[in-house]
C-alpha positions in Angstrom: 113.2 18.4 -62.2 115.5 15.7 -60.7 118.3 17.0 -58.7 121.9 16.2 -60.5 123.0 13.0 -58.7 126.6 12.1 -57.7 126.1 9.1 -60.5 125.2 11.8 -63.2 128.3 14.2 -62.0 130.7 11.2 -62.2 129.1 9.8 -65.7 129.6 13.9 -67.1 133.1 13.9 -66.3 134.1 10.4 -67.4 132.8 11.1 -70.9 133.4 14.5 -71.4 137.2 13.6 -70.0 136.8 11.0 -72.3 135.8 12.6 -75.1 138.3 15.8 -74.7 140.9 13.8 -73.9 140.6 11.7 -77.4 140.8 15.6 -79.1 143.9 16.5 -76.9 145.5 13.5 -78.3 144.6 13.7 -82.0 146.3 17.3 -81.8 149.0 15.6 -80.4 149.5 12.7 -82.4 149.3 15.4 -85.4 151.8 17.6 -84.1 154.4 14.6 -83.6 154.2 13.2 -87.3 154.2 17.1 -88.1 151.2 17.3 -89.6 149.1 21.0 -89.5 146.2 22.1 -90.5 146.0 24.1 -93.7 146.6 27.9 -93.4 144.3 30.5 -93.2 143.1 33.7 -91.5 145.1 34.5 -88.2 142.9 32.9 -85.5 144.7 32.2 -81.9 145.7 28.5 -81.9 146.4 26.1 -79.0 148.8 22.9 -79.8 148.3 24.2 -83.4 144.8 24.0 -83.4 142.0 26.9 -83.9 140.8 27.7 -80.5 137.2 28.3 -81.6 137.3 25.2 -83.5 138.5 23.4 -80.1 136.0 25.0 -77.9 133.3 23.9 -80.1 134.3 20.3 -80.0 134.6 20.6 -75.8 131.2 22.1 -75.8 129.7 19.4 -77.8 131.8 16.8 -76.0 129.9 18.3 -72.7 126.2 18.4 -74.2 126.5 14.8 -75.9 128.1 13.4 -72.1 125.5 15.3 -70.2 123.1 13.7 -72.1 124.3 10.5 -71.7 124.5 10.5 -68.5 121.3 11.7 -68.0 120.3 9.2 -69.8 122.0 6.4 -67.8 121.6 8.0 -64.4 117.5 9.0 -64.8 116.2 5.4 -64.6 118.2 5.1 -61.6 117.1 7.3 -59.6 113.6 6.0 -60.6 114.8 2.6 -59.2 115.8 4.0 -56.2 112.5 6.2 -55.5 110.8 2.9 -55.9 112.9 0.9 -53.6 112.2 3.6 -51.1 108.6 3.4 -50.9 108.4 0.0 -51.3 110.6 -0.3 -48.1 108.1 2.2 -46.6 105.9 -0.7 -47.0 104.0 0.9 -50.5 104.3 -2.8 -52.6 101.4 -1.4 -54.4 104.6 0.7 -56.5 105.7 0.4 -59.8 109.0 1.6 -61.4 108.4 -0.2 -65.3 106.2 2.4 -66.3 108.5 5.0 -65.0 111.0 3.8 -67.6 109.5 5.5 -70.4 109.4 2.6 -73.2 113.3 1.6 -72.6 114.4 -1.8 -73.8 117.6 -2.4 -71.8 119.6 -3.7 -69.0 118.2 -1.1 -66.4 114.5 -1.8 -67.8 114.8 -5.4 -66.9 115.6 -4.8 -64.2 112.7 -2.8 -63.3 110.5 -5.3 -64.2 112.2 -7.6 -62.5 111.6 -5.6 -59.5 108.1 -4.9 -59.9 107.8 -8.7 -60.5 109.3 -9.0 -56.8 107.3 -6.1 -55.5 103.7 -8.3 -56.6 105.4 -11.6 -55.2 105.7 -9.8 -51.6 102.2 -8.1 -52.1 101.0 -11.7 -52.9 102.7 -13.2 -50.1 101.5 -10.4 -47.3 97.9 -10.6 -48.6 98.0 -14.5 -48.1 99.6 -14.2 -44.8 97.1 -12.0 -43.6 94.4 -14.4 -44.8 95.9 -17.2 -43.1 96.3 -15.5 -39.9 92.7 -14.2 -40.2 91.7 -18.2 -40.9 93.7 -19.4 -38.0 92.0 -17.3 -35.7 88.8 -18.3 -36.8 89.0 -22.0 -36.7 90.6 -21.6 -33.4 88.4 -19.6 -32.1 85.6 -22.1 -33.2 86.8 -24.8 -31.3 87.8 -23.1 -27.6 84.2 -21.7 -28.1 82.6 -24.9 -28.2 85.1 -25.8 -25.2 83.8 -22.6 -23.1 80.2 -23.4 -23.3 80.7 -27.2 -22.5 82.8 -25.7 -19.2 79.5 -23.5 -18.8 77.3 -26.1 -18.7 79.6 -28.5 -16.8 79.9 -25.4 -14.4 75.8 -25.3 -14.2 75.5 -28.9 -13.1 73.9 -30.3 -16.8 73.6 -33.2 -16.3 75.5 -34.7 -19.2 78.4 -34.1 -18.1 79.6 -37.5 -19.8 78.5 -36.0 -23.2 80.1 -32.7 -22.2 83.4 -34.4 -20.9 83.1 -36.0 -24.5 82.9 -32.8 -26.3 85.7 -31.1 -24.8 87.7 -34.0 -25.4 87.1 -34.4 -29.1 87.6 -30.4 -29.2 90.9 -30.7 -27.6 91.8 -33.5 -30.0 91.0 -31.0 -32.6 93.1 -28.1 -31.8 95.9 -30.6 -31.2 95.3 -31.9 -34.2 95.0 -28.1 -36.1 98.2 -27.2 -34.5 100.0 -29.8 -35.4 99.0 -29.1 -39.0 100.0 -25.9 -39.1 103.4 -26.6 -37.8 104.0 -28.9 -40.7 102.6 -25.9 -43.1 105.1 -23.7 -41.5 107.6 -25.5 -41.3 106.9 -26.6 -45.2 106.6 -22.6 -46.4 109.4 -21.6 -44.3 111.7 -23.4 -47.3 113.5 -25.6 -44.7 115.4 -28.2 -46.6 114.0 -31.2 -46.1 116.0 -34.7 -44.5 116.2 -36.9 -47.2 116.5 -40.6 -47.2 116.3 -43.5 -49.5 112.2 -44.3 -49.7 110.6 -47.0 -51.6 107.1 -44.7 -52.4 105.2 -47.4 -54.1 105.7 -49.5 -50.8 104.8 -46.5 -49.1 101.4 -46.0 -51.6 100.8 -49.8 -50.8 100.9 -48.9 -47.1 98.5 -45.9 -47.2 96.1 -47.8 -49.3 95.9 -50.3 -47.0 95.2 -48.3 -43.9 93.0 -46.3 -45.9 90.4 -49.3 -47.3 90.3 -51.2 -44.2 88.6 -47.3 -42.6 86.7 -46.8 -46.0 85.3 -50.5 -45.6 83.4 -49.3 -42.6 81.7 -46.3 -44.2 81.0 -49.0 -47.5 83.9 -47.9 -49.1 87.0 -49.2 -50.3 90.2 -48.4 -52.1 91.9 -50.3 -55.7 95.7 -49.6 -56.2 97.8 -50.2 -59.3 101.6 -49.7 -58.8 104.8 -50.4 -60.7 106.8 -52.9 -58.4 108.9 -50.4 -57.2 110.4 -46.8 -56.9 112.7 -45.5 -54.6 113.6 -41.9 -54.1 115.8 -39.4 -52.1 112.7 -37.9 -50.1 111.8 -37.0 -46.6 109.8 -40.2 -45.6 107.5 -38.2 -43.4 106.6 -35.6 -45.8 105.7 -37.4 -48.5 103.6 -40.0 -46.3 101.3 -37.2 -45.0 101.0 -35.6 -48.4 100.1 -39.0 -50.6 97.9 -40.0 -46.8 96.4 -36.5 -46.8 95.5 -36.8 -51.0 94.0 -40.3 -50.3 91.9 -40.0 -47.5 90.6 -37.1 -48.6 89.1 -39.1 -51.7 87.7 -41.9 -49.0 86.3 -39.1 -47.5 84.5 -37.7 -50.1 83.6 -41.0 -52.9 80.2 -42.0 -52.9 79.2 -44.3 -50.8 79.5 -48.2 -52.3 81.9 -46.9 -54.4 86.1 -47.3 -54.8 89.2 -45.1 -54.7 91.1 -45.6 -57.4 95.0 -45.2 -56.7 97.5 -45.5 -60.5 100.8 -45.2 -60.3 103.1 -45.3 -62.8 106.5 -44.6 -64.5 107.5 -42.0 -66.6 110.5 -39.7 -67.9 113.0 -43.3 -68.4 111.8 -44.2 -65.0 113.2 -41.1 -63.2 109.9 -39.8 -62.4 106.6 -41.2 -61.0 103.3 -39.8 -61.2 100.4 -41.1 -59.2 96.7 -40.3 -60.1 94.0 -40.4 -56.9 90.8 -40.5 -58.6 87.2 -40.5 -56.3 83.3 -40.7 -57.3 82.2 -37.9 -55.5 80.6 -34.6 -56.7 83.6 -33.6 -57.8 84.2 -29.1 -57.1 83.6 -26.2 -59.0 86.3 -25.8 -61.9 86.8 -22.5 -61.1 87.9 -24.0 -57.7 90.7 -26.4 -59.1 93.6 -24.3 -58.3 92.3 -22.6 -54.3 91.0 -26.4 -52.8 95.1 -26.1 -52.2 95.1 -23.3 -50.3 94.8 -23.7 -46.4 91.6 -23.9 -44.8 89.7 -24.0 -48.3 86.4 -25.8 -48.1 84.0 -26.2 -50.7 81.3 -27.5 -49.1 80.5 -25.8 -45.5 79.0 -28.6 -44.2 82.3 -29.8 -43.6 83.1 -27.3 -41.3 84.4 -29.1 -37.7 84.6 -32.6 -39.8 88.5 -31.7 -40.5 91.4 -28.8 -40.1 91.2 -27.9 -43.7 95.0 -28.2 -44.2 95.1 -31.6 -45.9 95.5 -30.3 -50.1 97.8 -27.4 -48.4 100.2 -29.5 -46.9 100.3 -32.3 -49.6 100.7 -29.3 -52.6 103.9 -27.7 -50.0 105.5 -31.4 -49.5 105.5 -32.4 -53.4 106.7 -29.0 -54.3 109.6 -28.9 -51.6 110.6 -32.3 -53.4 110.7 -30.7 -57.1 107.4 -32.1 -57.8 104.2 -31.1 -59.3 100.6 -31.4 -58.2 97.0 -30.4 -59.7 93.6 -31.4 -59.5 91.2 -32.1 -62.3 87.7 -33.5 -63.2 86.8 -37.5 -63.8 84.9 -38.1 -67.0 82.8 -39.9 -64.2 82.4 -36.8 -62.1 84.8 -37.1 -59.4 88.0 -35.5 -59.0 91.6 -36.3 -60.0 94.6 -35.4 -57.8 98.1 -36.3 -60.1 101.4 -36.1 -58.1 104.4 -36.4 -60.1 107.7 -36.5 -58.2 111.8 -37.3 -59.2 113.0 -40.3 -58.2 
C-alpha cells in the first residue's frame, strides 16, 4: 500500500473543501432568496438543511475527492520511484507500465521518460564500447612501438627498419588522437564557427587532391558539380567529412576503376546533396547503418591501414550542420555515401 503523500493530502482537501464548500453555499444562497425545503418529520437542521442529508453529501464529497486524488497523486509517486533508481544508476527502469493503461498528461510523460531513460542506456553502452575500442587500438600501436625498442635495445641490426617502424607508429597515434579529438569535440554538441563556404569549390578541391593520390594506386576520381553553393558552415568540418567520405571510396574502388563524385541542387536550391559512389565490394547490408560508428571495420585486413574514425566523424560533422547522411548499395556493387546539407 503506498503511504498517503503530502500531494494526495493537499489534493483531499482542495476537493473536498471544494466540494463542501459549493453545498455550504447552495444552503446559503437558498436561505437568502428564502427558499426551504418542504416540511416533513422533525429532523435537526443546520442553515435549514437536514443534517443527515448534509452529512451524507460531506461524506460523499470526501470518498469522490479521495479518490481523485488518489487517482492524480498514484502515478506520481510511480514517477518519482522511477526517477530514484534511475539516478541510482538502474536505466534498465520503466515507469509506462506502472501506469496501468492511462491515456493522459502524466502517462506521456512517462513515456517520455522511459524514452530518456533508453537514450542514456544507449549513450553509456556506446561510451563504454568506445572507451573499450580506444584502448585497444592504442594499445596496438605502443605494442608494436615496445617490441621495436626491444629489438633496438638487443642490437638488431635493422635498426633503420626499426627507427622506421616506430616512426610510422608514432605518426599513427598522432594521427588516432587527433581523430578522436574531432569526434569529441563533434559529440560534445559544441556549436560549430560558421562561415560563408563555397562547398562545391570545396568538393572540386578534395577531388583534386584525391585523384592525383588515386592515380598512383591506378585510380582516379570523376566529379560533377553545380557551379556553385555557398553555405553558413564550419569550413574545417565539413572539409574533413566530404575528404574523409572521398578517400575512403579511393581507398577501397577497384583498381583501374573511378570515383564518382555528383553533386547537385535540391529543395529550390536551399539544399545540396552529394552522392560518393565507388566499385569496390561494396559491405554487408546489414552493415549500412554501424560502418558510421567509430572504429567499425568490415574487413579486418584493414586493421593498422587506418584509425577507423573516418564514416564517424563525417556522419557527426553533417549532422552538427542539420544535415543527413546514409550509405547504400550501387546497382554495380559498390557503395553509395549521399550527404545532403542546407545551404
Amino acid at each position: 500500500m503506498v503511504r498517503p503523500t503530502r500531494l494526495f493530502r493537499k489534493l483531499l482537501l482542495v476537493l473536498s473543501s471544494c466540494m463542501i464548500s459549493s453545498i455550504g453555499f447552495t444552503a446559503l444562497y437558498l436561505s437568502l432568496i428564502g427558499v426551504s425545503p418542504p416540511p416533513g418529520d422533525p429532523v435537526p437542521k443546520v442553515i435549514g438543511l437536514p443534517v443527515v442529508p448534509l452529512m451524507i453529501a460531506v461524506l460523499a464529497s470526501l470518498i469522490f475527492g479521495g479518490f481523485l486524488a488518489w487517482y492524480l497523486s498514484r502515478p506520481l509517486e510511480h514517477l518519482r520511484w522511477g526517477l530514484q533508481r534511475m539516478a541510482e544508476g538502474q536505466l534498465g527502469t520503466r515507469v509506462e507500465p506502472l501506469m496501468k493503461g492511462r491515456r493522459d498528461e502524466i502517462a506521456d510523460l512517462a513515456h517520455d521518460i522511459d524514452g530518456m531513460a533508453a537514450q542514456l542506456q544507449a549513450m553509456i553502452a556506446a561510451r563504454d564500447r568506445l572507451l573499450h575500442d580506444i584502448s585497444h587500438e592504442l594499445r596496438s600501436p605502443l605494442s608494436r612501438i615496445q617490441a621495436a625498442i626491444g629489438l633496438l635495445k638487443q642490437g638488431s641490426s635493422q635498426v633503420g627498419d626499426m627507427v622506421e617502424r616506430v616512426e610510422r607508429e608514432t605518426q599513427r597515434l598522432d594521427a588516432l588522437i587527433g581523430e578522436m579529438l574531432t569526434l569529441h569535440r563533434l559529440a560534445a554538441a559544441a556549436p560549430v564557427s560558421r562561415s560563408a563556404v563555397d562547398l562545391v569549390e570545396l568538393l572540386h578541391d578534395i577531388a583534386a587532391d584525391a585523384d592525383f593520390e588515386g592515380r598512383a594506386m591506378n585510380r582516379s576520381v570523376r566529379i560533377e558539380t553545380p557551379e556553385r553553393f555557398v553555405a553558413r558552415v564550419d569550413g574545417e568540418l565539413i572539409y574533413r567529412a566530404f575528404e574523409n567520405v572521398i578517400r575512403n571510396a579511393v581507398k577501397h574502388t577497384a583498381e583501374g576503376s573511378a570515383v564518382d563524385v555528383h553533386a547537385r541542387l535540391r529543395a529550390e536550391g536551399q539544399q545540396l546533396e552529394v552522392v560518393i559512389g565507388d566499385h569496390g565490394p561494396g559491405v554487408p547490408p546489414d552493415m549500412l547503418e554501424a560502418i558510421f560508428e567509430p572504429f567499425v571495420r568490415i574487413d579486418q585486413q584493414e586493421l593498422g591501414r587506418g584509425v577507423g574514425l573516418g564514416l564517424a566523424i563525417a556522419r557527426s560533422a553533417v549532422l552538427a550542420h542539420g544535415g543527413a547522411i546514409e550509405a547504400s548499395l550501387a546497382d554495380h556493387g559498390g557503395l553509395l555515401i549521399r550527404i545532403e546539407l542546407p545551404r
